[in-house]
N, C-alpha and C positions, 0 to 999 in steps of 0.2 A: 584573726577573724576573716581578712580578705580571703584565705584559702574556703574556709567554709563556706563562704560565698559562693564560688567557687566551683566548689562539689555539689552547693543545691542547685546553680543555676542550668548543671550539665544535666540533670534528669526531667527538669522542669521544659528545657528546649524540644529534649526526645520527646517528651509528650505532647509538644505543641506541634510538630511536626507533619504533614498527614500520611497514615499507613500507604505503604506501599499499596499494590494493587495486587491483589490475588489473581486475575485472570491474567491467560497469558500474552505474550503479544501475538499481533498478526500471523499467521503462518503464511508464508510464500503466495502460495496460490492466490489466495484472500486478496493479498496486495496485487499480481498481478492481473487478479479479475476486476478489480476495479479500477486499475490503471487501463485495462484495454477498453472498459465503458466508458470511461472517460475520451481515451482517443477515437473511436471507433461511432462514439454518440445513441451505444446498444443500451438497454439493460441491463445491471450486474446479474441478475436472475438468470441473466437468457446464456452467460459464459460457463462452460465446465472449464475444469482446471483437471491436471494431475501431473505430480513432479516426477520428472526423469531420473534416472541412478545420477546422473551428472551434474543435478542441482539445475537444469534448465527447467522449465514450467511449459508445459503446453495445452493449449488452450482451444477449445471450438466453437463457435456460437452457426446455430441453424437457424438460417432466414425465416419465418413461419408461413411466408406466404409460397413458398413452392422447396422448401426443405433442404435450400443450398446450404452447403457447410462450408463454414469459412475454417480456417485456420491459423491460428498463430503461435509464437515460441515467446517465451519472456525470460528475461535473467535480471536478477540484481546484484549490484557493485556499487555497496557500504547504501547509500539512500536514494540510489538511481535506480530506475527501471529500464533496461533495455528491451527494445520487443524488433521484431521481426514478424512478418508474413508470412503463406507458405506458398507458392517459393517467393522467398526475398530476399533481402539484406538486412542485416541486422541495424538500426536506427540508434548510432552513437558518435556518428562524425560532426562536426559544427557547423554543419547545415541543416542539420535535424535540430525540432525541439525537444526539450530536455523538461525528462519526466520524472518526476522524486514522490517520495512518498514520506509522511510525521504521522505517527500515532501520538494523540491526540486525544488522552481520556481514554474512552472510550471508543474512542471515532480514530479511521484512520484517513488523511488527507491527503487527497493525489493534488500536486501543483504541477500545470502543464506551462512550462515557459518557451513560448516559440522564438523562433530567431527576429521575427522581426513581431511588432502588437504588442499587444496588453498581453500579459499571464493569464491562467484559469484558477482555480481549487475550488475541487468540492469533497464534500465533508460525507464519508459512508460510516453508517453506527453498527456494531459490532453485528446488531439483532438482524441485521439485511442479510448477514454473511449466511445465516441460518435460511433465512427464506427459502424455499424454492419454488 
């Protein structure tokens, strides 16, 4: 009798379960337009993305008040976001603060921990990504 147990309690778990998620994750860009809003103190709106063959991310945002274009580079390595300026240095030595990213639901969540202060996170919902 214990086996039968057993065998009903392993379909009864699956069901209890909750379904995976149908959408998919983040795409690159996604993440690194909202990690440069985050640093930057821009709009995600106001960031284009588009990925390089080499899996780098680069990024624009135009000032609105006289149409300067900024530029930046972003990469990630496993939950970090590296970014750079154009021209700069790439920001991943431990003097910089360290930028990561969680999907989260729906939402994905840039934590900014600086070397020295309090951390940041804020919370972008998937529907923002779409805005323009």
């Amino acid at each position: 009798m214990p086996r039968l147990a057993q065998l009903i309690a392993v379909p009864v778990l699956l069901v209890s379960l909750p379904a995976a998620s149908a959408e998919p994750a983040f795409e690159p860009t996604a993440i690194c337009r909202a990690a440069m809003a985050v640093i930057t103190g821009r709009d995600l709106k106001q960031f284009q993305a588009k990925a390089d063959p080499d899996g780098t991310i680069a990024l624009t945002y135009a000032r609105a008040f006289d149409n300067f274009v900024w530029a930046y580079h972003c990469r990630l390595e496993g939950n970090r976001v590296i970014w750079a300026d154009e021209p700069g240095r790439w920001r991943q030595e431990a003097k910089d603060d360290k930028i990561s990213f969680e999907v989260v639901g729906a939402q994905l969540r840039i934590n900014r921990d600086p070397v020295k202060g309090a951390g940041t996170h804020e919370l972008f919902d998937r529907d923002k990504f779409l805005e323009r």
